[in-house]
matplotlib code that plots the C-alpha trace (Angstrom):
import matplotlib.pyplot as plt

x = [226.2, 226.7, 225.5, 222.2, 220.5, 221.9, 219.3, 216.6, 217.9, 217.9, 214.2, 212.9, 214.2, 212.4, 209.4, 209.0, 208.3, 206.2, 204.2, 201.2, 201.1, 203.3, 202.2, 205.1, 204.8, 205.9, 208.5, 210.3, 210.1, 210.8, 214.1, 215.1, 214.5, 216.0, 219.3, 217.6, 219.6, 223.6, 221.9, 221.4, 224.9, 226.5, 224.9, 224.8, 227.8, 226.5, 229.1, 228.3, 226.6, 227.7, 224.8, 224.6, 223.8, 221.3, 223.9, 226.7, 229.1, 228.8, 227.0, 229.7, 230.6, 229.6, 226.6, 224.6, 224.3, 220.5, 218.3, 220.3, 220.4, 217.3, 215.5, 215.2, 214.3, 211.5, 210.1, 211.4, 211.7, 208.6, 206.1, 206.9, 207.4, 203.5, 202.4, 203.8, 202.3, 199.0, 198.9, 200.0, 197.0, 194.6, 195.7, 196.9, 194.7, 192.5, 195.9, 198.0, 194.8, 194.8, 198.5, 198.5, 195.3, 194.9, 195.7, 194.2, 194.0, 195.0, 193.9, 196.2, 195.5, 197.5, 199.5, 200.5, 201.5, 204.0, 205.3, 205.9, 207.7, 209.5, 210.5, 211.7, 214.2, 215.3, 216.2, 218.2, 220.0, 220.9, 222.7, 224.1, 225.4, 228.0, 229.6, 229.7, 231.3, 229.5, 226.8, 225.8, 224.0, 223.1, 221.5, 220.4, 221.6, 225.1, 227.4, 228.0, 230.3, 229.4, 231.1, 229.5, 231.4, 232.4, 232.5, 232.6, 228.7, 228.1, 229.3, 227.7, 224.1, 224.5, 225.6, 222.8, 220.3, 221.2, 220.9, 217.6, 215.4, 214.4, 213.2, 211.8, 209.5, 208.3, 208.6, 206.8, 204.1, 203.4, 202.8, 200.9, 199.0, 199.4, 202.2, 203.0, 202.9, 199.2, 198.8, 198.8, 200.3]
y = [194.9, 197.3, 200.0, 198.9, 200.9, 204.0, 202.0, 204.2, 207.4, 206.6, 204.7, 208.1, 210.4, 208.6, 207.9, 211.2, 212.0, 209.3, 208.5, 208.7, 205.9, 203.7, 201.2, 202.4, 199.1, 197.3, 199.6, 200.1, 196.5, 195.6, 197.5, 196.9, 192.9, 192.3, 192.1, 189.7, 186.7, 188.9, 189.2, 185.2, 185.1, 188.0, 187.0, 183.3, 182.3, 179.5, 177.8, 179.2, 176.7, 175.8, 176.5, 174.9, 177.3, 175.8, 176.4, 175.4, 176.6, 177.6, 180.5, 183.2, 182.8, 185.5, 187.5, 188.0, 184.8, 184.5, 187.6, 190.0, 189.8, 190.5, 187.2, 186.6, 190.0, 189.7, 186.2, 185.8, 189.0, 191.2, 188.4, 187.5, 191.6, 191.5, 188.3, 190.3, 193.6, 192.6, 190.2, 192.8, 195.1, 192.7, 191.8, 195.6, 198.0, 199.2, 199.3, 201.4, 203.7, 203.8, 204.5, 207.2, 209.3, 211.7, 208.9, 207.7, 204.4, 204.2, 200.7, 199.3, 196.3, 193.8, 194.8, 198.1, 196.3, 194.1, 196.9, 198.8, 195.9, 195.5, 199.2, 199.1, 196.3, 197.4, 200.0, 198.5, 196.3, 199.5, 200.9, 197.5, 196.7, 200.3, 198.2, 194.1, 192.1, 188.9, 189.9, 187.3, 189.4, 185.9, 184.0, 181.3, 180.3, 181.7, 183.3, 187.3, 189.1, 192.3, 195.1, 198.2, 198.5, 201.8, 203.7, 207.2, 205.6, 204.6, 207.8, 209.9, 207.9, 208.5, 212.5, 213.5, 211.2, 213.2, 216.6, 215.9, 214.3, 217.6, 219.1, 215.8, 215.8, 219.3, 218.4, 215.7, 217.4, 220.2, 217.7, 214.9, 217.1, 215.3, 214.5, 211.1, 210.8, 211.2, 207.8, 204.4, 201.8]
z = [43.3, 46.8, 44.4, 44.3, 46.7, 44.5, 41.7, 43.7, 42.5, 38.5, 38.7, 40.8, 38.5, 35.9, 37.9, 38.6, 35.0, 33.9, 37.4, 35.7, 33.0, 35.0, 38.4, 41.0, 42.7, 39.3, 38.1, 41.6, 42.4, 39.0, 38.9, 42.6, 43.0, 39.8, 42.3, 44.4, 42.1, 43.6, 47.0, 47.7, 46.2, 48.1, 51.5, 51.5, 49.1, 47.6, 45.1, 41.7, 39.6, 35.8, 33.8, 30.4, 27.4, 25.0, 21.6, 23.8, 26.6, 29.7, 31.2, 32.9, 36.6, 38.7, 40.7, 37.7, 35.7, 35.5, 35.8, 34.3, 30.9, 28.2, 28.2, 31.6, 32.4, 29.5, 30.2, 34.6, 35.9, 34.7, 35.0, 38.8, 39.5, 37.7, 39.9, 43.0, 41.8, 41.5, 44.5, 46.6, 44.8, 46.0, 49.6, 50.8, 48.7, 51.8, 54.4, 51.9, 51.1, 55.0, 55.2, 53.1, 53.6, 50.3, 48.3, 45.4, 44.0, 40.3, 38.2, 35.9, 33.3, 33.5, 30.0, 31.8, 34.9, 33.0, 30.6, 34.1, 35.4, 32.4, 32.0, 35.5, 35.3, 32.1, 33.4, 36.3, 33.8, 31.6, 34.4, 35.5, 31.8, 32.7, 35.5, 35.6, 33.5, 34.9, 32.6, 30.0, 27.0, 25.3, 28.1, 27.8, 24.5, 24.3, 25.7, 25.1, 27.4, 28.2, 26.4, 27.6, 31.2, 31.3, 34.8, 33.5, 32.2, 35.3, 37.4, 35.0, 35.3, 38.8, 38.9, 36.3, 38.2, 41.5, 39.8, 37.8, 40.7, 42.0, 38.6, 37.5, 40.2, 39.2, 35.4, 36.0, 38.7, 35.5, 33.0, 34.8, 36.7, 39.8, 42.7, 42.3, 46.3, 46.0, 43.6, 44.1, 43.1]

ax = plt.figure().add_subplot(projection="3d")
ax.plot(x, y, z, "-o")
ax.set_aspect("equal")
plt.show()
């Protein structure tokens, strides 16, 4: 979990290269709040609650019972990041145009808005999966420990994300014709 401002660096590297068919505001806060679930934990310390599986058993205890796993991030996570995408589309459209003068405003359905969302957190997850073992695979119908920790994963994530931001931004300048600080969301 105190990695997961170090998220940023994967999701931009990746961003960066496919800016074009994917809404920032969906991916980003799709792979970024997906920790929201560890921060209430972290910060507030609330006891951990026993969560009943539907086949049986009990959920894992640890920072990262509900949201990160598959299901939730399919059927929780992407649909609120959508709800949040799009309601922050209609509210703030004219003040981030207005923040950032040169940029344009790019429409996306709401199929490409999930997708983004769901790309985003998946992402986050993948890179999660490489270091918790509080991860429950089978939520919420079993329980599945994680078996892919592995920190040389995780380092290596991190070192080739560092390295490849810079020529993923110009990659992905060449073949989207475009910077992706001139779209938005």
């Amino acid at each position: 979990m105190p990695v997961t401002p170090f998220h940023l660096i994967p999701t931009a590297t990746v961003y960066f290269l496919f800016f074009r068919h994917l809404n920032g505001l969906a991916f980003f806060s799709g792979s970024l709040l997906i920790d929201l679930e560890p921060v209430l934990y972290w910060f507030f310390s609330p006891p951990y609650p026993q969560i009943p599986l539907l086949f049986g058993g009990l959920t894992p205890q640890g920072l990262h019972m509900i949201t990160h796993n598959p299901f939730s991030v399919i059927f929780m996570v992407a649909p609120a990041m959508v709800l949040l995408a799009k309601l922050v589309e209609l509210t703030a459209r004219g003040f981030l145009l207005g923040l950032l003068p040169g940029a344009r405003w790019t429409d996306y359905s709401w199929r490409q808005t999930y997708l983004s969302a769901l790309f985003g957190a998946f992402l986050h997850l993948g890179w999660d999966l490489t270091m918790h073992s509080d991860i429950n695979l089978g939520f919420p119908f079993v329980s599945i420990l994680n078996p892919f920790i592995n920190f040389q994963a995780f380092t290596i994530i991190l070192q080739v994300s560092f390295i490849m931001i810079l020529p993923a931004y110009f990659i992905g300048k060449r073949i989207n014709k475009d910077s992706p600080f001139k779209k938005l969301p």
